[in-house]
N, C-alpha and C positions, 0 to 999 in steps of 0.2 A: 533154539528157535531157527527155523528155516530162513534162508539170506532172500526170498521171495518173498512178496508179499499177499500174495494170492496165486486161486488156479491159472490165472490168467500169464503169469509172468511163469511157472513151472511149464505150461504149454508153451511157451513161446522155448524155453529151453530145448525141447524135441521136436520145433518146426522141421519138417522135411523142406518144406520149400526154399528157407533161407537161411538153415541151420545148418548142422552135421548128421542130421538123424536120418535113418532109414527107417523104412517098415518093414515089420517081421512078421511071418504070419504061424499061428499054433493054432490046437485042434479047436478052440472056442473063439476064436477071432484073430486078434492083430494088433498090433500097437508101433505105434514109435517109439525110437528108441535107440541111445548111439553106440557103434559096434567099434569096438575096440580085438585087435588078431595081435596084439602086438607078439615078437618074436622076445624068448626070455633063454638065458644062459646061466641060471642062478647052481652054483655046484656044478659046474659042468655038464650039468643034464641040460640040452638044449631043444628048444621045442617052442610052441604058442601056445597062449591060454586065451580063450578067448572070453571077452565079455561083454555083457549089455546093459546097461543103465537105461532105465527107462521108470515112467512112471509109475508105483507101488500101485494104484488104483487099475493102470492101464494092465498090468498080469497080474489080477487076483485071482484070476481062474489056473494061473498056471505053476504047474506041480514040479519039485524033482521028477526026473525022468520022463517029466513029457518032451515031445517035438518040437524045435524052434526052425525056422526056414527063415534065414536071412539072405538078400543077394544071392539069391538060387540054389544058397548050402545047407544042409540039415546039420541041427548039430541038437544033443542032447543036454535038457539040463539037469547039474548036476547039482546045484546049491540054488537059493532064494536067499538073497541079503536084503532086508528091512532094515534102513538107516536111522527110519521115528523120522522123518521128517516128509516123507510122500514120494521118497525115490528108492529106487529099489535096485539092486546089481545083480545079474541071474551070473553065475559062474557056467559055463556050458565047455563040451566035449566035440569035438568034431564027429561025424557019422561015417 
């Protein structure tokens, strides 16, 4: 069961206005949605992964390997995570 109880309280999740969330924009529109770069050193391999939670319904058009622009950066997606519950984690690549 989703800890929301409606669309109204998941929207409030990705307010840009007085949230964390940014707007991202791909080839069929845009969505909010919060950007996480964080830096990872897991095995000694060091680097960022980046990712985006955003609403499942807000990128139902958007594919592995389409275009994400976030914050003026392009980055590739590389996975689509559906959690069953209305939120979604795109796993993305830098460009």
């Amino acid at each position: 069961m989703p800890w929301w109880d409606d669309s109204t309280e998941l929207a409030n999740f990705f307010d840009t206005a007085e949230g964390y969330a940014v707007t991202a924009t791909f080839t069929d529109g845009s969505a909010d949605l919060i950007f996480d770069n964080a830096f990872a050193d897991d095995l000694n391999i060091k680097g960022t992964l980046p990712l985006a939670t955003c609403s499942t319904a807000a990128v139902s058009t958007v594919a592995e390997g389409d275009t994400i622009t976030i914050d003026g950066s392009g980055y590739t997606v590389q996975e689509k995570k559906s959690d069953g519950t209305g939120v979604s984690v795109l796993v993305l690549s830098s460009q």
